[in-house]
C-alpha positions, 0 to 999 in steps of 0.5 A: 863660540855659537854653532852655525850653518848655512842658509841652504842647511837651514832650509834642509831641516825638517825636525819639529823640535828644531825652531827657526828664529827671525831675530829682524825688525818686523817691518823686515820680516814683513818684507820677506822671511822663510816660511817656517820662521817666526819673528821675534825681534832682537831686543825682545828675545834678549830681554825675555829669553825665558818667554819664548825659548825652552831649554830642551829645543834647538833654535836657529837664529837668522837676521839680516847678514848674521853678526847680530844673529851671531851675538844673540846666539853668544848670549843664549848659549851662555844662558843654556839655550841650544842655538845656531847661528845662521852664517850671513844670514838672509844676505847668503840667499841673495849671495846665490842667486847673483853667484850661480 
């Protein structure tokens, strides 16, 4: 089972060694996405782990509503990545503004 965290412990982090990763389509980071994210699209990053992640950083991956980040996170940590799944993902952003 992946580590996860939250939207608002996600936007806490400041270590340079920890990456956050959009794992959406680029038409929805385009869209709108946190300042520190980079893109890499679902299918890529499972089709080429190696060519953009180290095995000695920790990566957060966060999608749409969090069950596609949830499976990325499954894989790559089977393969010996450091990953945390972002629970909800950029729909918990949303989930506060309309329950605050």
């Amino acid at each position: 089972m992946p580590a996860t965290i939250t939207y608002q412990e996600l936007k806490q982090i400041t270590n340079p060694n920890h990456h956050i990763v959009d794992i959406r389509t680029p038409y929805e980071y385009a869209q709108s996405h946190l300042p520190k994210a980079v893109n890499i699209p679902y299918d890529i990053l499972m089709m080429y782990p190696d060519s953009y992640l180290k095995k000695d950083q920790t990566y957060y991956l966060i999608c749409a509503h969090g069950g596609l980040s949830h499976r990325a996170c499954a894989i790559l940590q089977a393969y010996g990545y450091n990953v945390a799944n972002v629970k909800n993902g950029y729909d918990a952003e949303i989930r506060c503004y309309y329950y605050i």
